[in-house]
N, C-alpha and C positions, 0 to 999 in steps of 0.2 A: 602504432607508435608505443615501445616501451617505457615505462616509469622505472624501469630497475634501478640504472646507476643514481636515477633523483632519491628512489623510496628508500636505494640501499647502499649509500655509498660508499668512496674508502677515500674518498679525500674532497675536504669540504672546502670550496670559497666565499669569504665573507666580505661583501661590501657596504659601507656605511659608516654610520656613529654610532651613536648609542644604542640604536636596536642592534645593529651588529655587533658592538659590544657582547650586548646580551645573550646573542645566538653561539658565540664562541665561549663564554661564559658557560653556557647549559649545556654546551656539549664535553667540556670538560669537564663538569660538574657528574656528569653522565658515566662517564668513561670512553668516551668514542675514543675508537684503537687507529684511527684513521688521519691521516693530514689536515690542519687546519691552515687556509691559507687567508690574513686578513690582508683586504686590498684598501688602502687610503692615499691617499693626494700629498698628504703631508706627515701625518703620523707615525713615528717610528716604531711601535709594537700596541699589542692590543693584546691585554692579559696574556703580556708575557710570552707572545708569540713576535716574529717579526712580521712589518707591514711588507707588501708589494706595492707599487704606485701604478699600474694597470692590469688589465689581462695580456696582453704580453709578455707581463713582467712572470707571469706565473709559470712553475716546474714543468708542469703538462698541465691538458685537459683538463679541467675539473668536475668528476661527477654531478657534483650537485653544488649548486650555488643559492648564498640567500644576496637577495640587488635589494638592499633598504638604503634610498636612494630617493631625491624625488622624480616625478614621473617623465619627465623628457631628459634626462639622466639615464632613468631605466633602460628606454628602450635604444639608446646609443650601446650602454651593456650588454643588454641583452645579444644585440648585433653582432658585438664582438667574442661573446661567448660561442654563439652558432656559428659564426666563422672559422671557431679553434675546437671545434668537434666539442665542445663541451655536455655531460649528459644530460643537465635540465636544471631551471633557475624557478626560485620561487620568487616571483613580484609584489613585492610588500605594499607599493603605493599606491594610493588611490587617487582619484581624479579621470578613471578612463570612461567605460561604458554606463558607469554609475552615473553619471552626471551629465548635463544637456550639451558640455563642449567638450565630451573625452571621448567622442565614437571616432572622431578621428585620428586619437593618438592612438585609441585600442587597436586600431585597423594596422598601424603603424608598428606598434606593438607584435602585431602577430607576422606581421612584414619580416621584422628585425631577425623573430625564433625563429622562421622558415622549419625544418622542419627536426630543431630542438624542443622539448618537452618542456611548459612551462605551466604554471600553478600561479593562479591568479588571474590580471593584477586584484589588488583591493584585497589581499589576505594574510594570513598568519604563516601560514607555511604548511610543514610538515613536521611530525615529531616518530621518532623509530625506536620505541622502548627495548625491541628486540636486541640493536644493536650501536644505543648509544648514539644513535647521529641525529641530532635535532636543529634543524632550520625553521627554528622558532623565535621570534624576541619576546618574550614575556616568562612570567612564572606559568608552573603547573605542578599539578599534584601527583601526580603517579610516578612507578620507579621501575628500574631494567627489568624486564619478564624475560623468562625463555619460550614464551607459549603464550597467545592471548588473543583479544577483537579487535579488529580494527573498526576504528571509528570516522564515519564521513561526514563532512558536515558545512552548508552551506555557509556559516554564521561563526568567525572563529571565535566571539566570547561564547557562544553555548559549548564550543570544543573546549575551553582552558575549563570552563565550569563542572563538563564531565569527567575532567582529569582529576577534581576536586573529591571526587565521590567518595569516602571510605568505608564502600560495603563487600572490600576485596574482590571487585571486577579490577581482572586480569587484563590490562590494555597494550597491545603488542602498535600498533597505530594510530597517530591522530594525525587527519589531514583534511586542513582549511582547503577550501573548492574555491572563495572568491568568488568574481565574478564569472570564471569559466568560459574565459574567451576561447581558449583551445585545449586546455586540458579539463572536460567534464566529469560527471560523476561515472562513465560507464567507463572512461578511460582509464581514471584514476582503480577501478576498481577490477579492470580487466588484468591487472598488474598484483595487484592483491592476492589472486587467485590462484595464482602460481608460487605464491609462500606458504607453504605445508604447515608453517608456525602457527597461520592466522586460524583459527578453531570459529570464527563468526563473523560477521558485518554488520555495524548500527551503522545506518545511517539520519543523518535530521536533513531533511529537504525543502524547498519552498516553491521549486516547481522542476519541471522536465526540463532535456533536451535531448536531439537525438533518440527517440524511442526502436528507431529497427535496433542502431548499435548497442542498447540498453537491452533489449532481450537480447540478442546474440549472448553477452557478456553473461546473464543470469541464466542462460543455455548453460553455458560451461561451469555458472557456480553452480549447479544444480546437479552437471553430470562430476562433480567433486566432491557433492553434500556439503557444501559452504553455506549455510544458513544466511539470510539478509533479514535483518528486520528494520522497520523504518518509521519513524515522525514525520510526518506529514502535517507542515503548517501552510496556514494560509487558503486563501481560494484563489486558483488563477482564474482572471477574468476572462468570463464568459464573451465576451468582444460585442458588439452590438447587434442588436435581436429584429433580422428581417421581418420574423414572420412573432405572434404574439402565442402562438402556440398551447397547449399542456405540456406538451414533453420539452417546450425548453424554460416552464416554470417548475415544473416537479422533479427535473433532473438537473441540481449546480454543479459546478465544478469538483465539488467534494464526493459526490457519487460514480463520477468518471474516473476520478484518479484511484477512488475505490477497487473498479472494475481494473484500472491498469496494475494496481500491487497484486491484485489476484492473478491477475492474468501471467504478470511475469514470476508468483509465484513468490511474493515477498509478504512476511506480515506486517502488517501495519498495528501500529500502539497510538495509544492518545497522550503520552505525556513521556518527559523525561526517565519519572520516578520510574515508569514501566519498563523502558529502553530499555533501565539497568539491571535491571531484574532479569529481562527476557534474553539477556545476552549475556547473564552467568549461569542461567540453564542452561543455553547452549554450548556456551564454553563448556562444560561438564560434563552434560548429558548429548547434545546437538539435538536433532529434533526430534522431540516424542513420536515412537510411532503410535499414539492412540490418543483419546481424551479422556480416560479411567481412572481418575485418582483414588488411593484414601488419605485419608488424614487421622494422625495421632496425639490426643493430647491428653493430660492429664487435670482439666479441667472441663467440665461440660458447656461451660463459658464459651470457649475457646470451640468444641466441638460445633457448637449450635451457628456460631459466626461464620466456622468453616461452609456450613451446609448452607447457608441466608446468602453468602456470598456465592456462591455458584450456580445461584435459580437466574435464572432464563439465558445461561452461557453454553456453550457448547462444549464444555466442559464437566463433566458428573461423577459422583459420589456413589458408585453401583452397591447395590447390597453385595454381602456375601454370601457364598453358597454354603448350603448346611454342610459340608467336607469342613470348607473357610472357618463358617460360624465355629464350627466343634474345635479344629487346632487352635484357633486364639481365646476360644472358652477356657481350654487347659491351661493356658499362661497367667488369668489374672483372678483377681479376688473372686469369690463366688457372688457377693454383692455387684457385680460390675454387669453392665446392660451391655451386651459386647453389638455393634454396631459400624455401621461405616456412613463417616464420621468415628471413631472412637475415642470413648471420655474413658481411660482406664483407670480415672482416679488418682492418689496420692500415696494407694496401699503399698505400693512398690517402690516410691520416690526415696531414692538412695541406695536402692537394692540393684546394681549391677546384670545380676546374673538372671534376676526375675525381670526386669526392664527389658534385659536383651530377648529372653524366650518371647516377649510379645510382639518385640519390633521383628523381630525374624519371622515369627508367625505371620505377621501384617505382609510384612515383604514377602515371604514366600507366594502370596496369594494372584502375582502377576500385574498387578496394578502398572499405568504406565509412568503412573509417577507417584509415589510413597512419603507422604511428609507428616516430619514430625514437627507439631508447634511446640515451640521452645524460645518464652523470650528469658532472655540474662538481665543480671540485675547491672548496676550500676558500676562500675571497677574501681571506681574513684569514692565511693562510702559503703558499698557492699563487696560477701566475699561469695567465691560462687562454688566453694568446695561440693558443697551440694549438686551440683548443680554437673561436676564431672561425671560423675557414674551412668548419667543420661545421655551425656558427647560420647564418652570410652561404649557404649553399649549399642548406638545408632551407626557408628564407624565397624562395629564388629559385627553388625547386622546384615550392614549394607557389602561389606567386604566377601561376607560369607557366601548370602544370596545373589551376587552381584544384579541386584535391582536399581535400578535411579530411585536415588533415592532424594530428600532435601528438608533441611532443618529452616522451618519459617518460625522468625520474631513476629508478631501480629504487630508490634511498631519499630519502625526503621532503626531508631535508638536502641533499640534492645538488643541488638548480635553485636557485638566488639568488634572492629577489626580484624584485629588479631586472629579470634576463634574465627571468624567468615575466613580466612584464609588459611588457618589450621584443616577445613572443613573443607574445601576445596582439595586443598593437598591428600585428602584421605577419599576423595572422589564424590564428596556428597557437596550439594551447592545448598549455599546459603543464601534464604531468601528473605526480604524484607515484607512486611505490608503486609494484610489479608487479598485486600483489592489487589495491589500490585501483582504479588505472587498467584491469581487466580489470573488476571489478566496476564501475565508471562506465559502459563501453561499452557492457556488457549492458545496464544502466539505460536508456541512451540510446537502445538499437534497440527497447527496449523498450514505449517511447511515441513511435515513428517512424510514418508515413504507414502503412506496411504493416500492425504491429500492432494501430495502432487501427480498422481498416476495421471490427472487429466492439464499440466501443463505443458506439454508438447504439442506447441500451440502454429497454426500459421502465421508465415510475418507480417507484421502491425506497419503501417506505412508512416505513421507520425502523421504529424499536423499538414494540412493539404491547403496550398495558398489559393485557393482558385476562389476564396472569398474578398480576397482584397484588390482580384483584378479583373472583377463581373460583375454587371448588374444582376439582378433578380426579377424573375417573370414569375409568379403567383398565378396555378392551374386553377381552373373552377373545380367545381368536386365533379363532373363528369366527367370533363378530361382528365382528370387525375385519376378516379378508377378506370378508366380507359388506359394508363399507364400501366395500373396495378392488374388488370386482365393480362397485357402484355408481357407479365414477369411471373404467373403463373400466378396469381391470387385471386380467388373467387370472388366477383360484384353481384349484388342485386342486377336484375333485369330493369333497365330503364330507359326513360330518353329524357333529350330536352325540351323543350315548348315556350315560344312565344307569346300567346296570345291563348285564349279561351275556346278557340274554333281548334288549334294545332295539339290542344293539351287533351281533348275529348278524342282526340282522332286517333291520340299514341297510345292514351289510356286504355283504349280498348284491346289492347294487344296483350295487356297483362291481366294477371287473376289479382281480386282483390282479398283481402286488405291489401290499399296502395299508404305510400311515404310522398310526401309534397313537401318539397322545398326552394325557400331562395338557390337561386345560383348562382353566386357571385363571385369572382378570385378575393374579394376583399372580406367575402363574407366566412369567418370563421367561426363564432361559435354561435351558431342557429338557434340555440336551446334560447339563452340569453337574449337575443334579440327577437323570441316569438316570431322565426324564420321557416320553422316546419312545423308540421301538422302530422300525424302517425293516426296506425290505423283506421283509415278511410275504408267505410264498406262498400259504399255506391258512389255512382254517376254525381248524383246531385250535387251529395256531399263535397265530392272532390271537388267540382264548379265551382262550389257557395264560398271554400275556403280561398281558392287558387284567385278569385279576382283583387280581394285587398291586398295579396304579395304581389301583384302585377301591378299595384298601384306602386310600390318597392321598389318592384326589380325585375328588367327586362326580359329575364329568362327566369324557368324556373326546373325543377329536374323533380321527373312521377318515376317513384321504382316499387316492384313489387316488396312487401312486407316478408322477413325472416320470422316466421311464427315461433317457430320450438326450438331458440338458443339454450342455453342451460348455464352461460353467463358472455358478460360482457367485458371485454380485456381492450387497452391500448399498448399499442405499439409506436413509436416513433423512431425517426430516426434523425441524427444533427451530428456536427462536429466541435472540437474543443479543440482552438486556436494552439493548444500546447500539446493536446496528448494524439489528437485526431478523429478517424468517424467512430459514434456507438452508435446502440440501439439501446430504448428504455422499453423495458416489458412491467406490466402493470393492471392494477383493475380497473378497467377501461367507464364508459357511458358518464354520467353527472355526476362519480363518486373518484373520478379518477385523482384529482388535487385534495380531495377531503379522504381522504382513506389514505393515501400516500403510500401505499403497496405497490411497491416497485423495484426492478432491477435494471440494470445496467450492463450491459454487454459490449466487450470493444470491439470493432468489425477490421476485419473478416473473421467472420465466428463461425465454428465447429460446429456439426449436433451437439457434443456434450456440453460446451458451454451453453448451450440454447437449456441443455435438459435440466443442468443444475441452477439456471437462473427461473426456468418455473417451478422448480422442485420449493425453491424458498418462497415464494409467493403466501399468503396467506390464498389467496381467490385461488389457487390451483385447488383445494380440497373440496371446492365447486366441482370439480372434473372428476371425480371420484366415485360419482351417487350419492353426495353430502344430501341428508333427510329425505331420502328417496327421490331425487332428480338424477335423468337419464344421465348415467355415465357420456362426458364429451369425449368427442373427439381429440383425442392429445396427441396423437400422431398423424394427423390433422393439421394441429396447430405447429408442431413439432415443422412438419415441411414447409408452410405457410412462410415461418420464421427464418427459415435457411433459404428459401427463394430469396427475400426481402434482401438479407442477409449478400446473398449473392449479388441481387442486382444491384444494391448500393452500391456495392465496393465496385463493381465492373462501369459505375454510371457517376463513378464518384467525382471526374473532371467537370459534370454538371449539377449534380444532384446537391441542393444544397439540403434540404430539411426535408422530409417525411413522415406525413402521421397518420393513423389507421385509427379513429375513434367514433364509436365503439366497433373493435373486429367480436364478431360474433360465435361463442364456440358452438355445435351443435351436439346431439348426440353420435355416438359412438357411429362412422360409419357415412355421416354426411357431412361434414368436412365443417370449414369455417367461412365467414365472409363479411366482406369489411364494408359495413353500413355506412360510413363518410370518412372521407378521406381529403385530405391536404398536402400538396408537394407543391416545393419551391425551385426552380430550375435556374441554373446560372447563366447568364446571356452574356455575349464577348461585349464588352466596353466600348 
């Protein structure tokens, strides 16, 4: 289903009062070169346009329509607009899905559109900076672009609030999502992506839908180089917790949806301020291919802040190479400590011609992104004459080298309008913030040619209902590595035993050190309830311990002992009611919640997303020969993880939860094996 004729229309219908007022108001106000047609009951014109008194009354068809109206009103409209081929309607009113008695008007509602494009209900609309058509009733701040972002956003007061911004972000679209009964964020945006105008995508989210259709859509912005960057508020709720787990206290909602912007390959920011920042780099520049900056300034202030704010980013400040070092030595004062970071000092400041041989020098050096700090004074009690010969010299820099280049205020106040958008127009972006503008960059390398080499990804199934229409059956830890034997995962050698005469008789079949434990489906963490006993050497021993757990617990499970692991990782696996099944990989055994070293992976997962979710691990440098310990087995764990990997997703109409704690790495060559285990199996109702 297309949004064209809604995102782009040529002849606009407006129903209502005063929000309709308003939308034909803004679109005049705009220039839209297009039809405006208001539709009212009684009123004879509305700003000077004349009314119609229905949709029959109207010329033709109407591309797009705003229905501000209230809500059993709407969807009679709406009815009769999809009866007259109309292209799509934005639903102003609220009262539908929002609320405890509008699931069945929204049902009704989406009845009415059959299979007309609609936006909403419960929203603002749509605004088309590109081409003047706004199906919006309220104020905003931005004005006609030929070229610019489009912006999505669950929440239309945070949309009018972005449109407010005056740090010369270029906004070609603003479109309210509502409640998203039928038209989502993947739809909305799969429409987007066939406008050659639109240079980026922000969006502000608060949770999913539709996840296969959602990658499809970032399939195509990706094979366009359409940049998506996004906010991400809120935590969807995790839904209620069968089993008490590690891996469903150490991994919330906000580490999953983590795992889905990566996956499909979007970056994610933590706040507004960043949005805007990281989507007039990419307006500009689009994404960085690298994370190599330097910075330029003429205060060491300013230098020293640069380099404090990119420790522990993935983003850095490379030395230069003595070639580097020598051509930017010749450009500045001989007092000048030439470095990156660069403090060049003030010896130059007003000097044109000396200013530009350094920025040239700086940019010649390949950097992936070149910024010069430069904050402006005040325009309203200072003058910035000075202050040109630094703008005219960074534009002739940038122009000459063609490097990405970008002129940072160290506070948002300090770049004018005006100049951010002078600055823009001469190809270089204007960035606000230290933090902000350091967090954009990473954003930016972050969906660059390099990092997405590994998002060609397999399809993601979304969220799996099989927990809301199944009981749960809770495996003892036998039968559940007796599952994980089945799916190609190495167990200890063990059995079960009843009694004292049965436990002596199994015992004998292993070498010892043995492992004595409870066996109970209920019994999860053994540690905590002084439920196992480790490294047993003899007969005796094992007897002496095994009879007070027998006083416990009916069964109990003897396996042989894993002597020479070289560490201990967990693995789990669970679903998230919005996004679907992952995997949590992490440092497993007593330290696994107190360390919090963990990743996330969405399943069905690749080898290489398996390889770059241990790669980040702290406890991977364990597998290395960290202080002389046998290099582990990583290709080992590597297959271990893709078995898992496999059999979830193929097991996933039952499989509700899975956890490996502690899987055990070995050295190099004997593989891995999971000393206790926990699965939770769905049983039909």
């Amino acid at each position: 289903m297309t949004l064209e004729r809604l995102l782009q229309p040529k002849s606009i219908a407006v129903f209502g009062g005063r929000e309709a007022r308003e939308v034909v108001r803004q679109c005049q106000r705009m220039g839209f070169a297009g039809d405006i047609w208001p539709v009212h009951p009684s009123l004879e014109e509305v700003q000077g346009l004349p009314c119609y008194r229905s949709v029959a009354e109207l010329p033709s068809a109407p591309d797009a329509s705003f229905v501000g109206v209230n809500r059993h009103l709407t969807i009679d409209i709406i009815r009769q607009l999809s009866e007259r081929a109309a292209g799509g309607a934005v639903c102003y009113a609220s009262g539908f899905g929002e609320v405890d008695d509008g699931e069945a008007l929204q049902d009704a509602l989406l009845k009415a559109a059959g299979t007309m494009p609609i936006l909403g209900p419960n929203c603002y609309g749509v605004i088309n900076y590109l081409d003047g058509a706004l199906l919006w009733p309220d104020q905003h701040g931005s004005e006609r672009v030929e070229r610019g972002v489009a912006i999505l956003t669950q929440s239309s007061n945070i949309g009018i609030n972005l449109t407010m911004q005056a740090r010369g972000l270029p906004i070609a679209y603003l479109i309210a999502l509502g409640n998203q009964a039928q038209t989502d964020l993947a739809g909305a945006l799969d429409t987007l992506i066939d406008d050659m105008r639109v240079s980026a995508v922000g969006l502000y989210i608060e949770g999913f839908t539709n996840i296969p259709m959602l990658q499809e859509v970032m399939r195509r912005a990706h094979e366009r180089n359409l940049p998506v960057v996004v906010v991400k508020s809120g935590a969807s709720v995790q839904g209620a917790r069968i089993t008490r787990s590690h891996t469903a206290s150490m991994a919330g909602a906000d580490d999953v949806a983590n795992a889905l912007l990566d996956r499909l390959g979007m970056a994610r920011v933590r706040d507004l301020d960043t949005l805007v920042e990281t989507l007039k780099l990419l307006h500009v520049h689009g994404p960085l291919n690298g994370n190599r900056l330097c910075s330029m300034s003429c205060s060491g202030g300013e230098a020293s802040l640069m380099a404090d704010t990119a420790v522990g980013r993935r983003i850095v400040f490379p030395d230069l190479s003595d070639e580097q070092f020598k051509a930017v030595s010749q450009t500045v004062h001989e007092l000048v400590s030439v470095s990156n970071p660069l403090d060049y000092h003030t010896f130059a400041w007003n000097k044109e011609e000396e200013l530009f041989g350094t920025y040239r020098a700086m940019l010649r050096c390949g950097f992936d992104l070149s910024i010069l700090v430069l904050d402006f004074p005040r325009l309203d009690r200072c003058t910035i004459e000075t202050w040109e010969p630094a703008v005219r010299a960074i534009k002739r820099a940038a122009q000459e080298t063609g490097a990405p280049t970008a002129v940072l205020a160290s506070l948002p106040e300090s770049l004018p309008e005006g100049i951010a958008k002078e600055l823009i127009s001469a190809g270089i972006v204007p960035l606000c913030g230290l933090r902000q503008a350091i967090d954009a960059a990473e954003a930016a390398a972050s969906v660059g040619p390099g990092a997405l080499e590994v998002k060609n990804n397999a399809g993601l199934p979304g969220p799996l209902s099989f927990l809301r229409s199944k009981h749960a059956r809770r495996l003892d830890e036998y039968d559940a590595k007796q599952v994980l034997r089945a799916a190609g995962i190495a167990v200890p050698s063990g059995a079960k035993a009843t009694d004292l005469v049965s436990l002596e008789e199994k015992a004998k079949r292993f070498n010892f050190p043995l492992a004595l434990k409870g066996c109970d489906p209920d019994l999860l963490h053994k540690s905590e309830q002084g439920a196992v006993h480790l490294n047993i050497e003899d007969m005796a021993t094992l007897l002496r311990v095994a009879e007070p757990l027998f006083d416990r617990f009916d069964t109990v499970l003897v396996e042989e002992m894993v002597t020479d692991a070289v560490g201990e990782w967990i693995v789990g696996i669970n679903h998230d009611p919005a996004i679907g099944p992952w995997m949590l990989i992490g440092a497993g055994g007593v330290f696994a919640e107190l360390l919090s070293d963990r990743a996330v992976v969405l399943l069905p997962a690749e080898t290489h997303h398996l390889e770059r979710a241990i790669d980040s691990l702290k406890i991977s440098s364990m597998m290395s020969g960290y202080r002389g310990l046998p290099v582990g087995d990583r290709q080992a764990l590597l297959s271990a993880l893709k078995s898992l990997s496999d059999f979830a997703y193929a097991h996933s109409d039952t499989l509700i939860e899975l956890e490996i704690n502690p899987l055990l790495i070995c050295p190099t060559g004997k593989g891995v094996c999971a000393a206790d285990a926990v699965i939770q199996q769905a049983t039909p109702v």
